[in-house]
C-alpha positions in Angstrom: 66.4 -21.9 7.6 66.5 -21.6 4.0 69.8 -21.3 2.2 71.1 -19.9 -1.1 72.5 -21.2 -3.9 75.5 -19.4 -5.3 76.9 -20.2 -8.7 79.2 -22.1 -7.4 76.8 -24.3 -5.9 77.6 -23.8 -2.0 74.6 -23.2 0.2 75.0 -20.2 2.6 72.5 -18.8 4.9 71.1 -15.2 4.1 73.2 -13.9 7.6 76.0 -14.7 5.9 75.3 -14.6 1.9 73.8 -10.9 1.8 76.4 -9.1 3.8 78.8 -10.8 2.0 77.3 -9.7 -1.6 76.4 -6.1 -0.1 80.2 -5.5 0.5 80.8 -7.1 -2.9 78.9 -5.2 -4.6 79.4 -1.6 -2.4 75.9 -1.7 -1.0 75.4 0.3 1.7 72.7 -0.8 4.2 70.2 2.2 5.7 68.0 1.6 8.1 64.4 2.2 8.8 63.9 5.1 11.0 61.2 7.7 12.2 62.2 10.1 9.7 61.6 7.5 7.0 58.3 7.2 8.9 56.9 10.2 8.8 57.4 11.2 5.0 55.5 8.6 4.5 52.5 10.3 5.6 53.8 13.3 2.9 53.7 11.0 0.2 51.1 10.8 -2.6 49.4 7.4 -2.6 50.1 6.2 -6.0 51.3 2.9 -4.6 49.8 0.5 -2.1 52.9 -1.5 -1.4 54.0 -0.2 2.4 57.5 -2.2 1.8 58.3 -0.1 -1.6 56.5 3.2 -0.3 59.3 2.7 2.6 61.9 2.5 0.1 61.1 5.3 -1.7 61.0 7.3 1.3 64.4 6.7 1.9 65.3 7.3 -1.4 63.9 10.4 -1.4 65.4 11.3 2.3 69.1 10.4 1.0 69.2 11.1 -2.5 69.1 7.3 -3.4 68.6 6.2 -6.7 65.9 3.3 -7.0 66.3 0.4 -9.6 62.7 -1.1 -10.4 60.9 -2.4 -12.9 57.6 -1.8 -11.0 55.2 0.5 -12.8 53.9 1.6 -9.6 57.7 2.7 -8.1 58.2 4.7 -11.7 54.9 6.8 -10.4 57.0 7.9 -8.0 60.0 9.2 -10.7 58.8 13.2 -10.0 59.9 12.4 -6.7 62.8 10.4 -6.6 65.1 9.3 -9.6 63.6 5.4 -10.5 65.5 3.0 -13.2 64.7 0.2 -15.0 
């Protein structure tokens, strides 16, 4: 399994590491679900990327503001608010 390194150089495993910086930083986690599924068919295909179409899916479905730098996300910025 591969571990993380933190600033201060301890290793922790991404089941412990990611909760532990989602709560840090007030991140909530939102699962993949049909609903999320089915927009997807509804939405243009300006991007080919199934993981980031997914996301913007569930921005769109919850009002979720998307931070990217990904030219091919900001296509998407008449649907869903995107940031750099």
């Amino acid at each position: 399994m591969k571990r993380l390194l933190l600033d201060t150089h301890i290793f922790l495993a991404p089941d412990i590491y990611i909760p532990q910086q989602r709560q840090r930083h007030h991140i909530e986690s939102r699962a993949l679900d049909e609903e999320n599924a089915r927009n997807l068919v509804k939405l243009p295909t300006l991007h080919k990327d199934p993981f980031d179409r997914m996301l913007i899916c569930q921005a769109i479905r919850h009002d979720l503001t998307l931070a990217s730098t990904d030219d091919a996300v900001r296509a998407y910025s008449t649907y869903v608010t995107v940031t750099p």
